[in-house]
C-alpha positions in Angstrom: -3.7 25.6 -13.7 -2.9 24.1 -17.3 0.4 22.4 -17.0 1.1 22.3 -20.5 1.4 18.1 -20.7 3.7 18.2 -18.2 4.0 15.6 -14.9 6.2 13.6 -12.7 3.7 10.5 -13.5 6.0 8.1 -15.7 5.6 4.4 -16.7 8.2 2.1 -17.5 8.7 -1.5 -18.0 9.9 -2.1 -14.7 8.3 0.8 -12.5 5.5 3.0 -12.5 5.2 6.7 -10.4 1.5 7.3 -10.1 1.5 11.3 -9.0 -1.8 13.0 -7.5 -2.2 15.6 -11.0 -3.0 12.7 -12.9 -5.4 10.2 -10.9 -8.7 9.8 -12.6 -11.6 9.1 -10.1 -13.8 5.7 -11.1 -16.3 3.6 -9.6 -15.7 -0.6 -9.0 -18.5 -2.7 -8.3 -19.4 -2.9 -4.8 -18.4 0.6 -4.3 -21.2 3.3 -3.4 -20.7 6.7 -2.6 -17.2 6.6 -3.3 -14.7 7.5 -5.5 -11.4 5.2 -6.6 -8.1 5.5 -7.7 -6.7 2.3 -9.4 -2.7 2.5 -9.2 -2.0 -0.8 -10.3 -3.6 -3.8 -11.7 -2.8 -6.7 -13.7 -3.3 -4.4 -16.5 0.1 -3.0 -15.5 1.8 -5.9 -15.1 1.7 -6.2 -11.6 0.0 -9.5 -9.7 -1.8 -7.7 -7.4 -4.3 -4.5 -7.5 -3.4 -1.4 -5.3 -6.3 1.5 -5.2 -7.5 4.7 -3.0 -11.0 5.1 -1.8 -12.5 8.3 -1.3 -15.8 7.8 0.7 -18.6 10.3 1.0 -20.7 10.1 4.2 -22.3 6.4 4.1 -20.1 5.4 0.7 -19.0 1.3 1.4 -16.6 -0.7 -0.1 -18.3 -4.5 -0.5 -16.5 -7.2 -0.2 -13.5 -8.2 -2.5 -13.0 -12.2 -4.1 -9.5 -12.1 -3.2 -7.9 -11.5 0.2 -7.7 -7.5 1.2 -6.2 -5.4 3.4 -6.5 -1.8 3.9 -4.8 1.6 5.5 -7.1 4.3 6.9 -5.7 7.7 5.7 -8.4 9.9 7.5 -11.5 9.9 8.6 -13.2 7.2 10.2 -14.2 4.0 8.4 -16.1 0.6 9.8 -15.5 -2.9 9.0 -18.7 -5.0 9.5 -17.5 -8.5 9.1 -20.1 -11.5 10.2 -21.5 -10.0 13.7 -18.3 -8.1 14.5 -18.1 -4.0 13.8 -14.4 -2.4 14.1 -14.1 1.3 14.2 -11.0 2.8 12.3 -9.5 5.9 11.7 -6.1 7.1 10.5 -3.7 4.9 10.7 -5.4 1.9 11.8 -5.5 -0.9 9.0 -7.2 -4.5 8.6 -6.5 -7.8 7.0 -9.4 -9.4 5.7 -9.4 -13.4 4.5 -10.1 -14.0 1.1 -13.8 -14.5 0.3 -14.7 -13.4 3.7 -18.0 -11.4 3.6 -17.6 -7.5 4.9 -18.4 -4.7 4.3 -16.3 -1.4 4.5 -18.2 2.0 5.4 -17.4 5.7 6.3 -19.0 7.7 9.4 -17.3 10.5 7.8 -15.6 11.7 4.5 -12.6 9.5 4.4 -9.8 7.9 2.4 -8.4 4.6 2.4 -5.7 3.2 0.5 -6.4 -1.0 -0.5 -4.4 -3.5 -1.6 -6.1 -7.1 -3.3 -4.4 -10.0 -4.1 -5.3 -13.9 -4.7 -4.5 -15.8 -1.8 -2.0 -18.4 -2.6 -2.3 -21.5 -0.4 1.1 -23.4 1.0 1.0 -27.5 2.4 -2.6 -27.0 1.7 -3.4 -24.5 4.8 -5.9 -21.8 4.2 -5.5 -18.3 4.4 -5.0 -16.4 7.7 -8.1 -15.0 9.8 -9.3 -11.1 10.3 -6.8 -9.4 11.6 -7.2 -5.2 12.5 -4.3 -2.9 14.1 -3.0 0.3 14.4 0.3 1.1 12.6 1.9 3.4 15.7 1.4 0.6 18.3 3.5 -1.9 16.1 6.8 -2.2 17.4 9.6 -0.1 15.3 12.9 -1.9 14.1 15.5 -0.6 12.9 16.6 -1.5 9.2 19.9 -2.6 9.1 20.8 -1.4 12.5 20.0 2.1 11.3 18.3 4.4 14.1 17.2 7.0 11.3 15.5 4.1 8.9 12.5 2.6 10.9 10.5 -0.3 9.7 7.0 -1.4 11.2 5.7 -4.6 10.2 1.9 -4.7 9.9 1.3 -8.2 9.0 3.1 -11.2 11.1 6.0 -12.8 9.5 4.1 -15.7 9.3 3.9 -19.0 6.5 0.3 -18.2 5.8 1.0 -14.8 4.7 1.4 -14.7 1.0 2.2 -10.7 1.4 3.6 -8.4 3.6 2.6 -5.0 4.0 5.1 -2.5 6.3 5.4 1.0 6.9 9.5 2.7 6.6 9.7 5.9 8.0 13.1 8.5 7.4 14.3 10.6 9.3 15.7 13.9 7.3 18.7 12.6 5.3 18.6 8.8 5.7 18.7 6.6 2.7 19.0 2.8 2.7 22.0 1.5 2.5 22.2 -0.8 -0.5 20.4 -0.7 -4.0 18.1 -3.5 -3.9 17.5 -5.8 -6.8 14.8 -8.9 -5.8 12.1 -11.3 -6.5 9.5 -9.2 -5.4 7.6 -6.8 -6.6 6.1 -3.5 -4.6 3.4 -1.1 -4.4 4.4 1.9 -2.3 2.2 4.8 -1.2 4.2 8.0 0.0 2.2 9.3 3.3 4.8 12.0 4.4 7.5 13.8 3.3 9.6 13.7 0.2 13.1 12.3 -1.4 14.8 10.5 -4.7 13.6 7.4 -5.8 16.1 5.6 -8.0 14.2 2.7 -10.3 15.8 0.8 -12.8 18.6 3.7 -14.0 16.3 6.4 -13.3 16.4 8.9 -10.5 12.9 10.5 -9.4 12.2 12.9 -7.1 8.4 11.7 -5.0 6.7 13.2 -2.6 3.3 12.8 -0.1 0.3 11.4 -2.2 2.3 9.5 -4.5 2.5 5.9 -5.5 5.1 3.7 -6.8 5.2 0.1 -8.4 7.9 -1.9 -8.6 8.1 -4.7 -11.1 10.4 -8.2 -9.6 14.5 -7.1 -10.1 13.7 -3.8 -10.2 16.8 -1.5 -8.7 15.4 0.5 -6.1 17.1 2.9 -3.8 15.3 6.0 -1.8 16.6 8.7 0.0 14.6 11.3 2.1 15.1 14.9 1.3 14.1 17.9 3.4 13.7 19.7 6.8 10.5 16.8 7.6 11.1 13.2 8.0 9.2 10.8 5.0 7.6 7.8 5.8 5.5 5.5 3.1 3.7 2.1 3.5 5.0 -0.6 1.3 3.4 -3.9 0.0 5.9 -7.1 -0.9 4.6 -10.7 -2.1 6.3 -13.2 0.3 6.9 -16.4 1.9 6.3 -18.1 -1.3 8.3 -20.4 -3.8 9.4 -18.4 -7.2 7.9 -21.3 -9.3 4.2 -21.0 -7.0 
């Protein structure tokens, strides 16, 4: 259907909503068998690239020069890194070091969602090792004391990590409980659900498939709308000085 030039896509200074009617499929280099989705870039303004893979039977992801992690959305996806294979499938995610050789490849029509970013060193200590887990068996927490507002942490809380990458999940109604204005910036990826975003002085209403970036100071507030609960994975940069 022709929507007459209309969309919920919009692109700010500060923010960007990337919907699902307007991704354009492209290939990278490295990529086979595969379609991507490049939400944000440096292009952008953003200092880190965020992007969905949709892999055909046997399509592979190379290997990246910067560090990468990456979310399994469905299907079932391997990770061949040195002599070690991991099997993935939805909901399981990986770390992988920044020049570390691997490649990524899918058993079966799948999609991942990756994140890239240049690893920033700190006291002169490299970056952290290969690292693969599954987002349900990561302890919830409660945000803010807040049963209804649940926050998995995918990445440890550690001095290497230059990034942190967490999952939030609503339950029907719950919102946060502040407006947030910070240092750093976000690329978020709806996986369920719906609600209002409010960026900068805008109110948006987002749902499953779509993705979000967040310049630095950006004011950001979400609330989940409807019967189902919402739940999105969120990347931060972290853990490093302002002036790095």
């Amino acid at each position: 259907m022709h929507n007459l030039g209309h969309t919920r896509s919009v692109r700010r200074a500060s923010h960007f909503i990337h919907t699902p009617d307007t991704f354009i499929r492209t290939q990278i280099p490295g990529c086979s068998k595969a379609s991507v989705i490049v939400h944000a870039s440096p292009v952008l303004g953003a200092n880190f690239a965020q992007y969905s893979v949709e892999f055909e039977v046997g399509g592979a992801l190379g290997s990246a020069s910067g560090q990468r992690f990456f979310y399994v959305l469905d299907g079932t996806i391997t990770l061949e890194s040195g002599a070690d294979t991991y099997t993935l499938v939805e909901n399981d995610y990986a770390y992988v070091p920044q020049e570390a050789e691997h490649t990524i490849r899918a058993l079966q029509a799948s999609r991942a969602t990756v994140i890239e970013q240049k690893y920033r060193s700190v006291n002169g200590e490299g970056p952290p090792t290969l690292l693969v887990g599954h987002e349900p068996s990561v302890p919830a927490q409660p945000l803010t004391g807040d049963n209804d507002l649940l926050v998995r942490s995918l990445l440890p809380d550690t001095i290497t990590f230059d990034f942190a990458v967490n999952t939030m999940s609503y339950a029907p109604g719950a919102g946060l409980s502040m407006v947030e204005v910070h240092v750093m910036e976000h690329g978020l990826l709806m996986l369920e659900g719906g609600g209002i975003y409010r960026l900068d002085d805008q109110w948006y209403p987002v749902t499953a498939g779509d993705f979000i970036w967040m310049a630095p100071y950006c004011p950001q507030w979400f609330g989940a709308i409807g019967k189902v609960p919402a739940k999105y994975l969120i990347y931060k940069d972290w853990n490093r000085h302002p002036l790095a």
